[in-house]
N, C-alpha and C positions, 0 to 999 in steps of 0.2 A: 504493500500500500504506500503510494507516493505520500508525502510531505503536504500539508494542506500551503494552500499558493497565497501569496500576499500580493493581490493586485494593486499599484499606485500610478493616478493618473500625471502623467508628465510633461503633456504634452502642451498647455495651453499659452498666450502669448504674453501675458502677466503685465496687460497694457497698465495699471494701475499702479506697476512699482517701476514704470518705466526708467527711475533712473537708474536700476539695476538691471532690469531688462534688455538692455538694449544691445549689450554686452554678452549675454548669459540667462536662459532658461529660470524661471523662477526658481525650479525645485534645486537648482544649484548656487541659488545665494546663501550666504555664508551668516551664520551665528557660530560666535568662537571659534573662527578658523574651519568650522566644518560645514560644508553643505547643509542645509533644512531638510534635504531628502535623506542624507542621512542620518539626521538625529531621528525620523519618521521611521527608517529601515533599524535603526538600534533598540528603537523603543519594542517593536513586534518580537526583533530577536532576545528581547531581555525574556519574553515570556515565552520562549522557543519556537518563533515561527521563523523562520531563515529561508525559505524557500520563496522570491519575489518576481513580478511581472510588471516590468514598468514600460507603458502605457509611450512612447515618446512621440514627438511633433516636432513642434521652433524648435530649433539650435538642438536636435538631436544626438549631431557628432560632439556635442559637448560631454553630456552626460556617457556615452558611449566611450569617448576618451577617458573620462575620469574613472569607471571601473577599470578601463582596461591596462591600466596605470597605477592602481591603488595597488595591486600586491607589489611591487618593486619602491613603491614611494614611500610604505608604513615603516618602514624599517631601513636598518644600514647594510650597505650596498657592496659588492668587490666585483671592481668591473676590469677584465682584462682587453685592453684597448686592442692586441694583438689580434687575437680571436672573436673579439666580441662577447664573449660568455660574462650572462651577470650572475652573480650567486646574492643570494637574499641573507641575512642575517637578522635574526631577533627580530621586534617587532609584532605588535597584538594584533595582527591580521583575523578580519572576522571569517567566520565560517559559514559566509553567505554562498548561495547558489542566487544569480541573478541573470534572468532572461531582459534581454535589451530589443522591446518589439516595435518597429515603426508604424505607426497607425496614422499616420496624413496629418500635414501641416492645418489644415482649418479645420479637423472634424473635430465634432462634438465632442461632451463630457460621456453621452451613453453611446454615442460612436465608437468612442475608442474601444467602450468595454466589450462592443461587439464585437470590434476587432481581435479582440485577445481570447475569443471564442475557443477555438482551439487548443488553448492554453489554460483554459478555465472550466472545460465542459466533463473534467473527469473527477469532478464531486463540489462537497462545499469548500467557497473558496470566501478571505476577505479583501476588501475594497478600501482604499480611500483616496484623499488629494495630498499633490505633493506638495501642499504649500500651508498645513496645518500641524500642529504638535500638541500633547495634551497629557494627562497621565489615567491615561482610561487604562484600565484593565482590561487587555484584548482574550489574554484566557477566560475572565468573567463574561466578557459578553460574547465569547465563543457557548459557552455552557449555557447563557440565556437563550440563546438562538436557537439551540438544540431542545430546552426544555418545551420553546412555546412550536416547535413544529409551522413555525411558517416560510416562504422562500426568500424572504430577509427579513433584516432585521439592520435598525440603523442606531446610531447613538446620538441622542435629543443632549442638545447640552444649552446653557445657559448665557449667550454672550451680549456682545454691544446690541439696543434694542434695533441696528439698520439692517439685520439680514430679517431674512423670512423665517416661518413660523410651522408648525407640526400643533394640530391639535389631537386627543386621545379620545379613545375608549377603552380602558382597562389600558393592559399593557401593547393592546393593539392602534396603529396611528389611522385617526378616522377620517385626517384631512392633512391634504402634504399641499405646503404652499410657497412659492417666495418670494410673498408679499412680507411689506413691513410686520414686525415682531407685533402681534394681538395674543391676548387671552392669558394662556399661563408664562409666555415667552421663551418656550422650548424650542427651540431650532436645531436644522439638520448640521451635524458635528460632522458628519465623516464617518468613518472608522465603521464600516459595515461587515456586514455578513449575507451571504448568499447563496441560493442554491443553481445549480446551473440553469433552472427553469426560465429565474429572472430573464437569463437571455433572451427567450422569444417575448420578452415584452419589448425590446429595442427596435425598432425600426430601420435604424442605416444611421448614416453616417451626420447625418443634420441634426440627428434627436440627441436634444439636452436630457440626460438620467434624473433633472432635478425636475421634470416636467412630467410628459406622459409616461415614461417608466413608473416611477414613484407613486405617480398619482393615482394610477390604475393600479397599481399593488394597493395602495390603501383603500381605495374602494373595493378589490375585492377581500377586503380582509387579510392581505399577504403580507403585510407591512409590520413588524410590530418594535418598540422605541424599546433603548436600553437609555434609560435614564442617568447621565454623567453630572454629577454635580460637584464635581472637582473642578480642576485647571483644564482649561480648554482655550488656544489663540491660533486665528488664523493668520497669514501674514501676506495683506491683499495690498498693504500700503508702507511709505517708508515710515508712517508714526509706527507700524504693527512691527517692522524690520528695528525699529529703534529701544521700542518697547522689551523684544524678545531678545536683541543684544545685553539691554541693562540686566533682564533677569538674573542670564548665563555670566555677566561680569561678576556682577554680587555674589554668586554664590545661590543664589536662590531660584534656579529654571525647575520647576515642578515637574516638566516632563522625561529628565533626567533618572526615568524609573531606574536603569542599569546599577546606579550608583549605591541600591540599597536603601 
């Protein structure tokens, strides 16, 4: 039985932090010297999922450069100029497997996941964006997902009142919206779960996931919320990029699960 998959979307143009963007794919701008994507990829592996599918678009070969670089760069180096031969030394190299899948420079958020069909249709897999970090418990809401038997499950969490909004019935979501924050101010966090079904709810390549995918999962009852009321930041602007550096300066980044 393979490894359950950690899908993360990569792909999108990150017009909003444009002064990073312009340069560099969002999920590759940097908090404390590391990538956003992978403080997202350490957080899953803290609770043993290591197996990941990222989602790419803009500035593809960036991201693709940078794994393919990381085992030689984490560590010290013996490089014989002669022959070329590098030998690696020391260094905490992770124990990732990561698949690197092009899914088209403009498609969509449930485009892409449609694209990674292939890669996603041989059980439950989880989902999220490469441009948010949190200290959600992804084994917990692996085990939520499982108890309530529906074909996803997503994580409501608590933020700034300018995104949209999830309203409930019990632990199932009765309305997915991304209109301004109403009611209890639960909104779509990320950090999902899903069964390979969800796929036939995607369309092609134009269909946003936060629209008629989700939408239609919660009206048929498919959809159900794992409520996060911890630390949850997306980082869609340079205050959010400003914000998430101070954390990791200070000493105090909450999503920092790995560290115990």
């Amino acid at each position: 039985m393979r490894p359950m998959r950690v899908a993360i979307l990569c792909g999108g143009f990150g017009t909003r932090l444009r002064e990073e963007t312009d340069v560099r794919p969002k999920p590759m701008v940097e908090i404390g010297g590391r990538p956003i994507l992978w403080h997202i990829m350490r957080g899953y592996a803290a609770r043993g999922f290591t197996e990941f599918v990222l989602a790419l678009g803009y500035k593809s070969e960036t991201i693709k450069r940078y794994f393919l670089d990381y085992y030689h760069l984490e560590g010290h180096l013996t490089v014989s100029l002669g022959s070329g031969k590098v030998e690696a030394h020391d260094g905490a190299r992770e124990d990732w497997t990561v698949h690197l899948v092009d899914t088209g420079l403009a498609t969509q958020t449930g485009g892409r996941v449609k694209r990674l069909a292939g890669w996603l249709r041989g059980g439950t897999f989880m989902l999220t964006y490469g441009d948010g970090v949190s200290d959600v418990n992804v084994a917990d809401l692996l085990a939520f997902h499982r108890r309530h038997g529906k074909l996803a499950t997503v994580t409501a969490v608590r933020p700034p009142a300018r995104f949209g909004g999830l309203l409930f019935d019990g632990d199932l979501v009765s309305e997915f919206t991304e209109k301004p924050q109403v009611g209890e101010g639960w909104i779509n966090g990320g950090f999902f779960v899903m069964e390979p079904a969800v796929l036939d709810y995607i369309q092609g390549d134009e269909t946003y996931l936060e629209r008629e995918p989700l939408e239609r999962l919660a009206r048929d009852g498919q959809l159900a919320a794992f409520r996060h009321g911890g630390f949850w930041q997306c980082m869609d602007t340079l205050r959010d990029l400003k914000l998430l550096e101070s954390l990791w300066e200070r000493g105090r980044a909450p999503w920092t699960v790995w560290r115990g």
